[in-house]
C-alpha positions as CSV (number, residue, x, y, z in Angstrom):
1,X,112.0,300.1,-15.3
2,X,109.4,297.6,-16.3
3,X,109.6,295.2,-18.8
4,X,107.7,291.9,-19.7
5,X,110.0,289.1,-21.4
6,X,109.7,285.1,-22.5
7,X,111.0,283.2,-19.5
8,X,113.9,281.0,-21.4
9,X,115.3,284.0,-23.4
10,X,115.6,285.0,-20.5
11,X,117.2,282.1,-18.2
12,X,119.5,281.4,-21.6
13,X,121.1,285.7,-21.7
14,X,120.7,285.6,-17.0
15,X,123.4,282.3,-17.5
16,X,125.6,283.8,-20.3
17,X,125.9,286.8,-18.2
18,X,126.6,285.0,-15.4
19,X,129.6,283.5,-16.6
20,X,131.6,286.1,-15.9
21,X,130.3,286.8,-12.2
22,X,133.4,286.3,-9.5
23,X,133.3,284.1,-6.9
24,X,134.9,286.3,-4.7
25,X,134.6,289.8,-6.2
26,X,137.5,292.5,-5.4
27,X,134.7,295.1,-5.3
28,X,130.8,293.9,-4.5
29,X,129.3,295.5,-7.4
30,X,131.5,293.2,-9.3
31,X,128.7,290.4,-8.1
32,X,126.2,292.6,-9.4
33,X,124.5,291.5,-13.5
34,X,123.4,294.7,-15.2
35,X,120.1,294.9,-16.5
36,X,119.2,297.8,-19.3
37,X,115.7,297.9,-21.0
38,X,115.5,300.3,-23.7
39,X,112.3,301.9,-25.6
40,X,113.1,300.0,-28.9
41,X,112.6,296.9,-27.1
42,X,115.5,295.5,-26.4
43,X,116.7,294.1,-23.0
44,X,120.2,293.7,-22.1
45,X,122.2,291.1,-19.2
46,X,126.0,292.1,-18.7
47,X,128.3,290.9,-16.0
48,X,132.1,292.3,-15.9
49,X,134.9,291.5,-13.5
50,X,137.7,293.5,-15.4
51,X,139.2,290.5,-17.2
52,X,136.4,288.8,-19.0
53,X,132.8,291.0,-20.0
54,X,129.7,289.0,-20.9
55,X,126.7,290.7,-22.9
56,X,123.8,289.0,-23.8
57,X,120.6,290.8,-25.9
58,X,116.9,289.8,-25.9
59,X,113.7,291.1,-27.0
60,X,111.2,292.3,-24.2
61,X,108.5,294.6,-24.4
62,X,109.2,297.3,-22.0
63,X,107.0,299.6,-20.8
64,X,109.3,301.8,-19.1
65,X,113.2,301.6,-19.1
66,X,115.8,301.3,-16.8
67,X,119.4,300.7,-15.7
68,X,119.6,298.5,-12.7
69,X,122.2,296.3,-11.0
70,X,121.1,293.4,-9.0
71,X,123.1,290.4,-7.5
72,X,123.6,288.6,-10.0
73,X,124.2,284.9,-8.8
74,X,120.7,285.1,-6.7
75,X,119.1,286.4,-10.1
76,X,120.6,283.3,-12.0
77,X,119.3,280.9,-9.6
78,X,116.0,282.7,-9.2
79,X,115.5,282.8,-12.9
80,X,115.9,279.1,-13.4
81,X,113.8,277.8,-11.1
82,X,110.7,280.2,-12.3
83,X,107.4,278.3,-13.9
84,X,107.4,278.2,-18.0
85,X,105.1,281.6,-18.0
86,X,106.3,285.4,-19.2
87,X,108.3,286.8,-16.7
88,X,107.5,290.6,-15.6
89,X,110.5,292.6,-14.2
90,X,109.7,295.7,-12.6
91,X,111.4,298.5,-9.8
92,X,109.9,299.8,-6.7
93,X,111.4,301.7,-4.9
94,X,115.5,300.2,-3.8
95,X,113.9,296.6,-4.7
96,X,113.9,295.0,-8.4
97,X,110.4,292.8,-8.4
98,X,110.8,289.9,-10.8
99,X,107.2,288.0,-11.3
100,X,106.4,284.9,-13.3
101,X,102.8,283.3,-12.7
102,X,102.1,283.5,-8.9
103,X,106.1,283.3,-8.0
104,X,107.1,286.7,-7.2
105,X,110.5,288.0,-5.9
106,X,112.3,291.0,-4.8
107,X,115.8,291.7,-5.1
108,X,118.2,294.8,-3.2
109,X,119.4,296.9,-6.2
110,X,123.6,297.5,-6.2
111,X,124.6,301.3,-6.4
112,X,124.8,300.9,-10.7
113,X,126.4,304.2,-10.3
114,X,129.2,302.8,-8.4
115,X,129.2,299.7,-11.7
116,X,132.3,299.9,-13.6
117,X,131.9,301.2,-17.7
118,X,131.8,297.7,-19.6
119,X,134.5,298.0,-21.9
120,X,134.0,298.0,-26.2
121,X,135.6,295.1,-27.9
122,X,138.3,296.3,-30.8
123,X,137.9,296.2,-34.5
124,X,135.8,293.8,-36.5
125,X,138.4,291.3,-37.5
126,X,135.9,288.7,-39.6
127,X,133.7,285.9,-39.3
128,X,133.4,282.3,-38.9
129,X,130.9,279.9,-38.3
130,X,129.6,278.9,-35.0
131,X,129.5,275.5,-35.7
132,X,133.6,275.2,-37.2
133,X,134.4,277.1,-34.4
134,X,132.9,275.6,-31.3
135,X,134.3,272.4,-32.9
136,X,138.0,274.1,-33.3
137,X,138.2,275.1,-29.7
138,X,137.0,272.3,-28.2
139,X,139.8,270.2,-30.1
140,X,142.7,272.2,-28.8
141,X,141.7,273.2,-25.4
142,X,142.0,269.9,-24.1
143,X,146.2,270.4,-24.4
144,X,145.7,273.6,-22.5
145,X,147.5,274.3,-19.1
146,X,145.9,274.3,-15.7
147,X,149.0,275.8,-14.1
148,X,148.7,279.1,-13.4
149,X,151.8,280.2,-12.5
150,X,153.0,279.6,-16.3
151,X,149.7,282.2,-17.7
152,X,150.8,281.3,-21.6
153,X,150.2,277.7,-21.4
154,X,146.6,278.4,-20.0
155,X,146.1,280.1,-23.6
156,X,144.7,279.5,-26.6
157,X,147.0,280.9,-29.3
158,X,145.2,282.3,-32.2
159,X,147.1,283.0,-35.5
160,X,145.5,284.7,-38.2
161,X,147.1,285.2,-41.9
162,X,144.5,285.8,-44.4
163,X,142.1,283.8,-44.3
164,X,144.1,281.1,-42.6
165,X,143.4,281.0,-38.9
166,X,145.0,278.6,-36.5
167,X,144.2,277.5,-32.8
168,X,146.8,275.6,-30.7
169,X,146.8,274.9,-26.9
170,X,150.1,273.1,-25.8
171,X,150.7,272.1,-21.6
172,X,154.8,271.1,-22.7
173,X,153.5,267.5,-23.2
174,X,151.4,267.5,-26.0
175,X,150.3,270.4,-28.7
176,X,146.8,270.3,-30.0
177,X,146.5,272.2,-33.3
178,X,143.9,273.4,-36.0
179,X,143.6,275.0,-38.5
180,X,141.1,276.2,-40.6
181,X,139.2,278.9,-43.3
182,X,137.6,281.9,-42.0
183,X,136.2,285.2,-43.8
184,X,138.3,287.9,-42.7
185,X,137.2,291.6,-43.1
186,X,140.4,292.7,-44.6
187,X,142.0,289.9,-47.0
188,X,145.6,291.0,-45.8
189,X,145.0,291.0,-42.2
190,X,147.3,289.2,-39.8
191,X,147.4,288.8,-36.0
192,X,148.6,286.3,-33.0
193,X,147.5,286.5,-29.7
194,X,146.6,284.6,-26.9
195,X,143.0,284.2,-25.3
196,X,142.6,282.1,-21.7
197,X,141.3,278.6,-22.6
198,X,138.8,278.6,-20.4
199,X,136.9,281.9,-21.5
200,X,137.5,281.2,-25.4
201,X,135.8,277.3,-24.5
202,X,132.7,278.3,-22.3
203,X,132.0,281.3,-24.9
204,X,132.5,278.7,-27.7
205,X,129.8,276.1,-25.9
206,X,127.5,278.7,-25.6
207,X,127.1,280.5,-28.8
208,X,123.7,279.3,-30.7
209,X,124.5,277.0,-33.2
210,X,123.7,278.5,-36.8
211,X,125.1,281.7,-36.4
212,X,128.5,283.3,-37.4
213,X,130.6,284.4,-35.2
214,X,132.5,287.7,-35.3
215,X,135.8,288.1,-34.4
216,X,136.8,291.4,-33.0
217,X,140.5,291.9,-32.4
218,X,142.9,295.0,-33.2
219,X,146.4,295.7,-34.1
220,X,149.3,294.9,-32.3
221,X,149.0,297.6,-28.6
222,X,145.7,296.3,-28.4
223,X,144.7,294.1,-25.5
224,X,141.1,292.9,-25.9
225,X,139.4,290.2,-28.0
226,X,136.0,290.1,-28.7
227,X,133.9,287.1,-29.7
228,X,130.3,287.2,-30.4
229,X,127.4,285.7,-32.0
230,X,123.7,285.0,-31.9
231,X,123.1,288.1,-29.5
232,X,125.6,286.9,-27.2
233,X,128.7,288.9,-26.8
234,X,132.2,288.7,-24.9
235,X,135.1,290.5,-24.4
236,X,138.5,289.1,-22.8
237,X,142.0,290.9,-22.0
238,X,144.8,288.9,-24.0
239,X,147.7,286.9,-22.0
240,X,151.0,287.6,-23.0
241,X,152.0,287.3,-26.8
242,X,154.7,284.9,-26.6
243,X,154.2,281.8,-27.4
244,X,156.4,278.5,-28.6
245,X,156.5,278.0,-32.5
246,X,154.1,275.2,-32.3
247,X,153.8,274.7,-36.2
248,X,157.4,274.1,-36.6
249,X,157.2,271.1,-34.2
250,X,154.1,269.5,-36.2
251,X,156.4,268.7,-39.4
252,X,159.2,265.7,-39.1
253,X,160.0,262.5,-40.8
254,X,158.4,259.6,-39.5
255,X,159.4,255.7,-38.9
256,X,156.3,254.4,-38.6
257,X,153.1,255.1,-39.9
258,X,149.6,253.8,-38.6
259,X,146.1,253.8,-39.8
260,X,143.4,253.1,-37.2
261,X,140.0,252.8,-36.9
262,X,138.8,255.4,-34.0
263,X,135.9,253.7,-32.4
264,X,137.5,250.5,-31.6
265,X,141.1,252.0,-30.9
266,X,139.5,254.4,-28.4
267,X,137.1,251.2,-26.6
268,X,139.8,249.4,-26.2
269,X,142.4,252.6,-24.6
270,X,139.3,252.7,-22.2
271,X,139.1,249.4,-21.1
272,X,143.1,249.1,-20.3
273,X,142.9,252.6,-18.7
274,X,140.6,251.0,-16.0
275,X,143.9,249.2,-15.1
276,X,146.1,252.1,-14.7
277,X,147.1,254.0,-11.6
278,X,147.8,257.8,-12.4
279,X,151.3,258.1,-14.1
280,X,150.9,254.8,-15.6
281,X,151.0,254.3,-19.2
282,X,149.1,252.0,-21.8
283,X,152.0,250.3,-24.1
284,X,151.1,250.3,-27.3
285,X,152.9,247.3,-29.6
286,X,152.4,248.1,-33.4
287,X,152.7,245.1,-36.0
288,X,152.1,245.2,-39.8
289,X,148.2,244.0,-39.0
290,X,147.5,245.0,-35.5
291,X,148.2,246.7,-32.4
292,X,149.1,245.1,-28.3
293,X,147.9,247.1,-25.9
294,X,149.1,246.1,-22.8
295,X,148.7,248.0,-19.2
296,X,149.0,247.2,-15.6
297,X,149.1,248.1,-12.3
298,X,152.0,246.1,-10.7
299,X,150.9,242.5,-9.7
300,X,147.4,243.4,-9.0
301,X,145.6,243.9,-13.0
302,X,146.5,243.9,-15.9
303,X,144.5,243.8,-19.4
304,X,146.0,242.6,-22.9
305,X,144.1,243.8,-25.9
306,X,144.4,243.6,-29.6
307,X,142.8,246.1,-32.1
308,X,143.4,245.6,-36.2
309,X,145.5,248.5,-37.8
310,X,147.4,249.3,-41.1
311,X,151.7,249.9,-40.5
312,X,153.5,251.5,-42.8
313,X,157.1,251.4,-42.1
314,X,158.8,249.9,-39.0
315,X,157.4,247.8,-35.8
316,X,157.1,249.9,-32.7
317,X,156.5,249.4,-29.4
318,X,155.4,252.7,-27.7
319,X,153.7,253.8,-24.3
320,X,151.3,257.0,-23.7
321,X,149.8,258.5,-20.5
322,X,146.4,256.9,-21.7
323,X,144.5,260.2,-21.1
324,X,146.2,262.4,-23.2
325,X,146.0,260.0,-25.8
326,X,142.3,259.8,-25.2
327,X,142.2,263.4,-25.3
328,X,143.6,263.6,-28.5
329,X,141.5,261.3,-30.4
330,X,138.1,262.9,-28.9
331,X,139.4,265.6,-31.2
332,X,139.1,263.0,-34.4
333,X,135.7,263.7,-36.1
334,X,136.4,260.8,-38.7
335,X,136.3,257.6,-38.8
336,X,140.2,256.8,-39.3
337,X,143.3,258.4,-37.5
338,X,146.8,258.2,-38.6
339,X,149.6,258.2,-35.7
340,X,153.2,259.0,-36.9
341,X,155.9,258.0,-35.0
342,X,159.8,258.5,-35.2
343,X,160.7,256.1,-32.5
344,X,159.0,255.0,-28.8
345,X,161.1,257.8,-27.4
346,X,159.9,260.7,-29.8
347,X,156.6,262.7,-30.0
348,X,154.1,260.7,-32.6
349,X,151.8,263.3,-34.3
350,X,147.8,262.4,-34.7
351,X,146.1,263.2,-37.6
352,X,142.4,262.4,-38.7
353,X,141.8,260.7,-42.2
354,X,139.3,262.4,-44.4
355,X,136.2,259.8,-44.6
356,X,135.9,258.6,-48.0
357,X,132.8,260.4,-49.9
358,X,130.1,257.7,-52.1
359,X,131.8,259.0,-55.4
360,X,135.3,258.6,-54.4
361,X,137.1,255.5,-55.0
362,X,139.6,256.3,-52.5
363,X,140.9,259.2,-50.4
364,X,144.5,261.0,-50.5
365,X,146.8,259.3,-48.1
366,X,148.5,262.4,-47.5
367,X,145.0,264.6,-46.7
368,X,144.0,265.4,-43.3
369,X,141.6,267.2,-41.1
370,X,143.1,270.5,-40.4
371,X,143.2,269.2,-36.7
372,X,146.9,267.7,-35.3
373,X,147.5,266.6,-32.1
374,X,151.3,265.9,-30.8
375,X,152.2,263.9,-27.8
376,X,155.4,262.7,-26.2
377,X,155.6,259.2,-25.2
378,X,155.9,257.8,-21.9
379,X,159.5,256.7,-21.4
380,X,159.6,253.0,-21.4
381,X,161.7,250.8,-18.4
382,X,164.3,249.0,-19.9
């Protein structure tokens, strides 16, 4: 194999590939990265550790090609460090040369016989845009679970109807929902699985910004996802299908309702949060005009802070874990939120406010963002 290619095509496909690379790997060519240079000029990355595949394709001119597997960590951190010059990548003998300017390096090649078969991602589902859905996922993943032990609340559940598609994480404390349009490849196609958080939101972050993304996902015995954009590709084994009915528990009839401007709502949370031991709430005193907040940590601080709001419906004096709350207004791309609560004991539901466009006179009370975002309060002392 020999092959010539630009140095930060190359460090940008070495790092997606590497996302996938174990730690500790159950086999050792399971720390390898596959490298494949074909005649038409294409150069391929892949890493693989039987749960979660990562591809990423580049153009190289290659002079002669080749199927090698090197470690693939050491090639990451190699790569980055090289000068900004074309890097030349070449085998002799058991050793993979890699040369850019007057570095030069030589890697041990893995058996690539011994290198599992990369597996093919399913059916092409549809499309969506990178952009809409690298914003999607990182609303909802924040409500994921960390907890492995419980393996469906470390999900992101993906429903598709149409061309209706909704993302929701929930950890039992809060949900975070969104929904939103996508272009499916069959108008009647319908599906709901569940893709680990932490895969779906690293592939989301990395996919080049412009692109569509296709969605690759097959009927109900199948057990892979695919996700891909831009010359970047990834495949992932599902989690188990069930999940809670999360949509049913976004609807109720609310008490109290509350406009807010974001910037100044979330300043504020910040500043009493730096008051707060972990497991203490902010308290949160809504009034037709304005809103308390109020947090402390025993006699030692405390902070008192006022922020102007719009009430509709009843007073309510209300206490969140001020991260989660935090959490779910990074998810608000406007510039106004609504919070609906049905009492200080009940979950409140956060919704953005459409931003009013120059030629509308006013915006639809009842509109929203697509996104919601429910949380249970922190239980308030007598």
């Amino acid at each position: 194999m020999e092959l010539r290619v630009d140095r930060q095509a190359l460090a940008d496909a070495v790092a997606w590939a590497a996302r996938t690379l174990p730690t500790r790997p159950a086999l050792p060519v399971l720390a390898g990265m596959l490298i494949e240079a074909t005649e038409e000029g294409g150069l391929t990355l892949a890493g693989f550790d039987y749960e979660v595949s990562a591809r990423a394709h580049e153009s190289a001119a290659v002079a002669e090609p080749g199927r090698v597997l090197v470690p693939g960590r050491l090639l990451a951190d190699i790569v980055r460090n090289l000068p900004p010059q074309p890097v030349d990548i070449l085998t002799k003998g058991s050793e993979v040369v890699v040369r850019c300017g007057p570095a030069e390096f030589g890697l041990q090649t893995l058996p690539v016989e011994d290198y599992p078969t990369l597996p093919e991602p399913p059916a092409h589902a549809g499309t969506v845009p990178s952009d809409l859905f690298a914003t999607a996922v990182a609303q909802v993943t924040p409500a994921a679970g960390r907890d492995d032990t419980l393996p469906m609340l470390t999900g992101v559940r993906i429903d598709i109807e149409g061309d209706t598609m909704w993302l929701a994480c929930t950890d039992r404390y809060r949900i975070a929902a969104r929904e939103l349009t996508w272009s499916p490849a069959d108008p009647g196609f319908t599906a709901g699985v569940v893709v680990p958080a932490r895969t779906l939101a690293d592939t989301a972050k990395a996919i080049r910004r412009g692109e569509d993304v296709t969605i690759d996902l097959g009927g109900g015995a199948e057990t892979l996802i695919g996700v891909s954009g831009g010359g970047r590709s990834m495949t992932s084994r599902l989690l188990d299908d069930q999940y809670i009915n999360y949509r049913s528990r976004l609807t109720g009839t609310w008490t109290s309702v509350i406009e807010i401007h974001v910037a100044p709502f979330v300043e504020a949370l910040k500043r009493a949060a730096l008051v707060t031991e972990r497991g203490t709430p902010v308290r949160l005193a809504f009034t037709a005009d304005e809103v308390r907040i109020r947090a402390a940590t025993g006699d030692s601080a405390r902070a008192n802070e006022s922020v102007g709001v719009r009430l509709t419906g009843e007073d309510i004096d209300i206490a969140f874990s001020p991260q989660y709350l935090l959490d779910g207004l990074a998810g608000i791309d406007t510039q106004y939120a609504r919070l609906e609560c049905a009492g200080p004991t009940k979950a409140a539901l956060l919704t953005g406010i459409p931003d009013k466009k120059d030629d509308e006179e006013a915006v639809d009370e009842q509109a929203d963002t697509g996104y919601r975002y429910l949380v249970m309060p922190v239980r308030l002392a007598s």
